[in-house]
N, C-alpha and C positions, 0 to 999 in steps of 0.2 A: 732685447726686443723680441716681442714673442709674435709671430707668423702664423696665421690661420692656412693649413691647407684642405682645402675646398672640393669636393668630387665634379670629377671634373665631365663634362658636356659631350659624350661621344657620337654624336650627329645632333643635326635637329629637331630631330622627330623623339630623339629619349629625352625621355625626363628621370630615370635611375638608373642607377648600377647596383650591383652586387659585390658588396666584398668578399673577394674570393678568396685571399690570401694574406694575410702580415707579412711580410715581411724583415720589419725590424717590431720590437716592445717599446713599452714604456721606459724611460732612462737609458736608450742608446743613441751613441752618437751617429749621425746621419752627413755626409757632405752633399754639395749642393748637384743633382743629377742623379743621386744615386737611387735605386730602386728601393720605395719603402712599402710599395702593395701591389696584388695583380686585384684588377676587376674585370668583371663580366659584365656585357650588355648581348642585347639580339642582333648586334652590330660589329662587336667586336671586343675581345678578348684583349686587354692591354696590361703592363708597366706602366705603375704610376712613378716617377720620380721627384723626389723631391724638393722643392720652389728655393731652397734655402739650408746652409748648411748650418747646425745647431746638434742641441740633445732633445730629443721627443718626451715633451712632459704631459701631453695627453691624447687618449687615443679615444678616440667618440664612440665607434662603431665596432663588433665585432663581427667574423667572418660568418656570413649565412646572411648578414643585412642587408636588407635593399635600401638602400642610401638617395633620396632627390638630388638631382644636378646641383651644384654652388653650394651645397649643403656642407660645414663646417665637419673635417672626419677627423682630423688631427690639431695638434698645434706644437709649434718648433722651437725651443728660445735661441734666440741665434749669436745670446751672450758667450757659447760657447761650452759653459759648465754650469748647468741647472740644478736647482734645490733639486733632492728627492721628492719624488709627487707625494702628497699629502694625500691621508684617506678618504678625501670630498669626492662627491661623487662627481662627474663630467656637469657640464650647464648643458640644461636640456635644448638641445637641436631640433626643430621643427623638420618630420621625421614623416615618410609615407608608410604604407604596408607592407609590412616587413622589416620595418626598421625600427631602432631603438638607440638610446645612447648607451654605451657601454660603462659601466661604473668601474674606478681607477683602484679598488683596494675591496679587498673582502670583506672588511668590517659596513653595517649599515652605515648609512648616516641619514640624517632626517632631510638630507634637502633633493633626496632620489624621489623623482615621481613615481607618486604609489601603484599609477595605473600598468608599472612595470613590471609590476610585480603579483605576486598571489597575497593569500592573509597573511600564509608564514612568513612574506617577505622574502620570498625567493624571486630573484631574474627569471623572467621568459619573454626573447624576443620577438616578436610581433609573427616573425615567422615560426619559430615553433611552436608556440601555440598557432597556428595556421594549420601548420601538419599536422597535430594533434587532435584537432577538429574533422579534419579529414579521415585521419585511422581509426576514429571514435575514441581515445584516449583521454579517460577525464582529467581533471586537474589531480587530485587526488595520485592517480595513476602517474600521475604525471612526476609528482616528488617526487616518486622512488628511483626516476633514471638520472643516474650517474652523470655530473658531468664533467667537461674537459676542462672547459671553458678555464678563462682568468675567473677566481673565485668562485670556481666547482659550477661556472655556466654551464646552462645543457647548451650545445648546439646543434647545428641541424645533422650533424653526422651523430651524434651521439642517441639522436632521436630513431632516425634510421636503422642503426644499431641494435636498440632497445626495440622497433618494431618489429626484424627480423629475428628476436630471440622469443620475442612475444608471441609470434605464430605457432609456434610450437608448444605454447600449454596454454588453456583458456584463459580470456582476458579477464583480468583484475575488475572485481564487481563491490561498488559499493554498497555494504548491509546494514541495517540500522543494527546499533549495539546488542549485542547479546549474545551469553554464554552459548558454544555451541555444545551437540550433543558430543561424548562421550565415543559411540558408534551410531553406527547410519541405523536407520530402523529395516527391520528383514526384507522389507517390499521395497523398498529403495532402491531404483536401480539409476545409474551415472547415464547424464543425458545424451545421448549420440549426435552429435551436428560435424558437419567439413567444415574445419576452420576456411576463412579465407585467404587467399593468395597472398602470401607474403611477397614482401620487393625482394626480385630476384631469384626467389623460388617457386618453381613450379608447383602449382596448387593441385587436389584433387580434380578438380574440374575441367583440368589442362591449361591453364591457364595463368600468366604472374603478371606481378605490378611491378611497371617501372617506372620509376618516378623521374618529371621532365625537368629537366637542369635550368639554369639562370633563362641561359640563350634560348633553351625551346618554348618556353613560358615566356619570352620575349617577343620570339615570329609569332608565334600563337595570335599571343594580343594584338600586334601591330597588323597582321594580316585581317585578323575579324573588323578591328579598325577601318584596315582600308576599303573592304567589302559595303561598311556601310557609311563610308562617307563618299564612295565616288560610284556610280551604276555605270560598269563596263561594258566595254564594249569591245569586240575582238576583228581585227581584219588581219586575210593570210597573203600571203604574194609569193608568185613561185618565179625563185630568181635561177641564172643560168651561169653558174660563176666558173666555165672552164674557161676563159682566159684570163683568170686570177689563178688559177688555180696550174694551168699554164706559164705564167710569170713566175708564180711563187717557186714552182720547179727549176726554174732557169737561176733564180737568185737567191737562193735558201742556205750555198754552201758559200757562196759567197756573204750575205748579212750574218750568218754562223759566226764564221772565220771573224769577222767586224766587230762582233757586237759579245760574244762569248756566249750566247745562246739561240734557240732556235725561232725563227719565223712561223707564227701558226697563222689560221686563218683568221683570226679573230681580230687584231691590230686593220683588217681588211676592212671588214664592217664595220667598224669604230670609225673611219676616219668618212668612209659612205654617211652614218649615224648625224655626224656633225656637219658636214656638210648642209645636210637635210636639217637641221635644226637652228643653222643658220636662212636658210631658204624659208622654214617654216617656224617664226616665235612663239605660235599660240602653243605649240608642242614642246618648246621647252619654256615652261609657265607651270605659275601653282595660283591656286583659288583662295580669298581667303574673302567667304562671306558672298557677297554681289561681286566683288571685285578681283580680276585677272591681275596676278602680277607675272609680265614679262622678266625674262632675266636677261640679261647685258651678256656673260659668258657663257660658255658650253661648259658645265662641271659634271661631267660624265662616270657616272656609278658603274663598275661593273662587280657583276655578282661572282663569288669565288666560293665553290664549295669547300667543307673542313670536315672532308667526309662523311659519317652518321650523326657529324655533332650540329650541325647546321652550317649556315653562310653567311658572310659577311660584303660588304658594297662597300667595296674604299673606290674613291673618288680620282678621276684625271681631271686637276684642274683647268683652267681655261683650256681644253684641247682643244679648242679651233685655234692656239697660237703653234700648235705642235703638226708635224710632216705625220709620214708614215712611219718613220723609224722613231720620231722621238713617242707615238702613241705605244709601241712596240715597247721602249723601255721601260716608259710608267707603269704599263700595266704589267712587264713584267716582276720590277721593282715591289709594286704594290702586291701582288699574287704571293711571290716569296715573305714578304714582312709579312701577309695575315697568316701563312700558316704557321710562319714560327712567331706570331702570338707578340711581332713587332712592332704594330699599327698604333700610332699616336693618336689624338683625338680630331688633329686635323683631319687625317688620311679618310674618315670616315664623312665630315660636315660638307654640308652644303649642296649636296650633288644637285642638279636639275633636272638630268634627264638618266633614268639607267637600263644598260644591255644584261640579259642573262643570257647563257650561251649553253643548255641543256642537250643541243648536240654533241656536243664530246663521249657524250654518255649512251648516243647514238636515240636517242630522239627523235624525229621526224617533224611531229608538229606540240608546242606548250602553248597555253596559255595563262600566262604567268599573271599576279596580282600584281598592281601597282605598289610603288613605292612611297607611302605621304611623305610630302605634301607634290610630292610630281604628280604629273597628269597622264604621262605613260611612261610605255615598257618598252621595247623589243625582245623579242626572245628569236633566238635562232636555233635551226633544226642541223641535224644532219645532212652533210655532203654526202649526195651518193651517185651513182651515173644511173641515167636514164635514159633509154628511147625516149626522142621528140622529135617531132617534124618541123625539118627547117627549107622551106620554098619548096616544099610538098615531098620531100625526103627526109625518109626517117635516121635520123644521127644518133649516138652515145656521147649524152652533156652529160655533165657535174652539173648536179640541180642541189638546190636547198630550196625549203619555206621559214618563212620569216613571217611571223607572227605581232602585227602590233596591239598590245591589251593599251585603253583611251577611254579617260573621262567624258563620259558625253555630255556634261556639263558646259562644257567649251567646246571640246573637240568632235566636231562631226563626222560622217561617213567618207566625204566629200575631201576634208582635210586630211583623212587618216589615209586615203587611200593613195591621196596626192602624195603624202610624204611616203607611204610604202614604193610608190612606182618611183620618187626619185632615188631612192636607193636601190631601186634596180637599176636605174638605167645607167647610174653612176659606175655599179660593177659589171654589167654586161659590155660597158663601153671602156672598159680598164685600156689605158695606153700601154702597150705591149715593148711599146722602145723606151718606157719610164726606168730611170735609175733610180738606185739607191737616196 
């Protein structure tokens, strides 16, 4: 029985991924879980494993592709011992930008779509000629680089490669035929220009290229997206959180000892967040058209940086069924699995409403872009003590600001500010005798 495996859906706002990785080839045996690719999105970096255990007799796509969601990448025969692949090419996959099917054997065959190819009938994935377009690299120019690939494909590292080697002597210029001279003529002098900035190296002008990876070519898009499909709007609240912050001291070495790691402050807000989002539906909702759809659950996003490479928003799902301590393990459950590159395609789907928490980093006040298809954000600032006047005396609180960014589509001034002040009033009124 031969098994289609499908790229698979890593939230709901992507529609591709990037094959980052092979894992296994054409005619290796595979069991059923086992790890056969890593891919990339603007959401999360994952293990693909595999639906079914078999020998892999065709492999669609190769690594640098950007692949549509449900889109055919492999196929498994699950009789256990497969013919060897024949030199036919893949059946063409309906394929976005950047993508391409991958051909199974180096020999042509006539049933490869030609639009894959150049006149010589060489492979070039949607993406490399993408980059090539970009570096000014014509086709021409383009033969001569080397590739890795199955069947001497260029891929996108190969390309990269060949442009940082290219920097260093003038670029390959197409001339119409003809004998050249013998030597230069006396007055002939070699043109002087500063190459441009190679990836990676520092150019004359001070200056280099670096070129954006899957994931940041993914926020990119998604961000300018949401910029023009929702007209934000921003409101700040200045909350007064020493007696949480108070609690959290009293009970920190104790949920340590519990739970095997530390209480931050952020499992705090989160459970405020949903509160308020049960109080307030129209704020966890998404738009589609004229029409509001409310959600049933809280599936609460929170944002997780992966240091200079971007960030990711895996999901606490229904957290309005979860206390303080169990938001406390999902997230930090979830935190640990995106950096080690754990996160399944669930971990990412679905979310309705999501926290970014840019105070760790000591922030004060963000305002952050929304998430499609939610309707807001929160962002939280930094804890820090401040003089404030409490019954006309001036005290040393632990303040933050909290920043809600809101489609004003739906959500107005009015609603957004309601829902900011019930999360304050939520943590300024924290029960001080609450347990574990």
């Amino acid at each position: 029985m031969k098994v289609e495996m499908l790229m698979p859906q890593m939230g709901e706002s992507i529609a591709e991924a990037t094959v980052s990785k092979w894992r296994k080839k054409v005619g290796d045996t595979v069991q059923k879980d086992e790890v056969i690719l890593e891919i990339s999105t603007d959401k999360v970096d994952s293990e693909i494993p595999a639906p079914a255990a078999g020998v892999i007799t065709e492999i669609l796509f190769s690594e640098g592709d950007v692949v549509p969601v449900k889109t055919k990448i492999a196929i498994i025969d699950t009789e256990g011992s497969a013919a060897a692949p024949t030199p036919k090419a893949a059946t063409a996959a309906p394929v976005s930008k950047g993508s391409a099917a991958l051909q199974l054997a180096p020999e042509p065959a006539a049933e490869t779509a030609q639009e894959s190819h150049d006149d010589n009938g060489r492979y070039y994935s949607p993406l490399v000629k993408s980059l090539a377009e970009k570096h000014g690299v014509s086709l021409a120019e383009l033969n001569n680089v080397t590739g890795s690939g199955q069947g001497g494909r260029v891929t996108k590292e190969d390309f990269l490669k060949y442009v940082e080697t290219r920097s260093a002597k003038p670029a390959a210029v197409e001339r119409p035929s003809a004998p050249a001279p013998s030597t230069p003529a006396p007055s002939a002098k070699p043109a002087v220009s500063a190459p441009a900035p190679s990836i990676g190296d520092w150019g004359s002008d001070g200056s280099k290229v670096v070129v954006m990876d899957a994931m940041r070519q993914a926020i990119a898009d998604h961000m300018v997206r949401s910029k023009h499909t929702s007209p934000h709007v921003y409101s700040i609240q200045e909350v007064d959180v020493t007696n949480i912050a108070n609690w959290r001291a009293k009970n920190k070495s104790a949920f340590e000892k519990s739970e095997g790691f530390g209480l931050s402050f952020t499992p705090f807000f989160l459970e405020a967040t949903v509160k308020a989002l049960e109080a307030f539906p129209y704020v966890n909702a998404s738009v589609d058209g004229k029409k509001i759809i409310l959600k049933k659950h809280v599936n609460l996003g929170c944002a997780v940086a992966l240091g200079n490479t971007g960030l990711i928003v895996p999901v606490i799902k229904k957290a309005e069924e979860k206390n303080l301590v169990g938001i406390a393990r999902s997230l930090n459950d979830l935190a640990l699995r995106a950096r080690n590159k754990k996160l399944v395609p669930d971990d990412v789907a679905g979310g309705t409403f999501t926290v970014t928490n840019p105070g760790v980093f000591g922030t004060i006040i963000g305002t952050p872009i929304i998430n499609q298809p939610q309707v807001a954000i929160l962002c939280l600032g930094a804890i820090k003590k401040r003089p404030v006047v409490i019954d006309d005396m001036i005290a040393i609180r632990q303040i933050c600001y909290l920043t809600l960014s809101y489609d004003h589509r739906i959500v107005d001034g009015s609603l957004g500010g309601q829902f900011l002040a019930f999360i304050r009033d939520y943590l300024e009124n924290w029960d001080m005798e609450r347990t574990l």
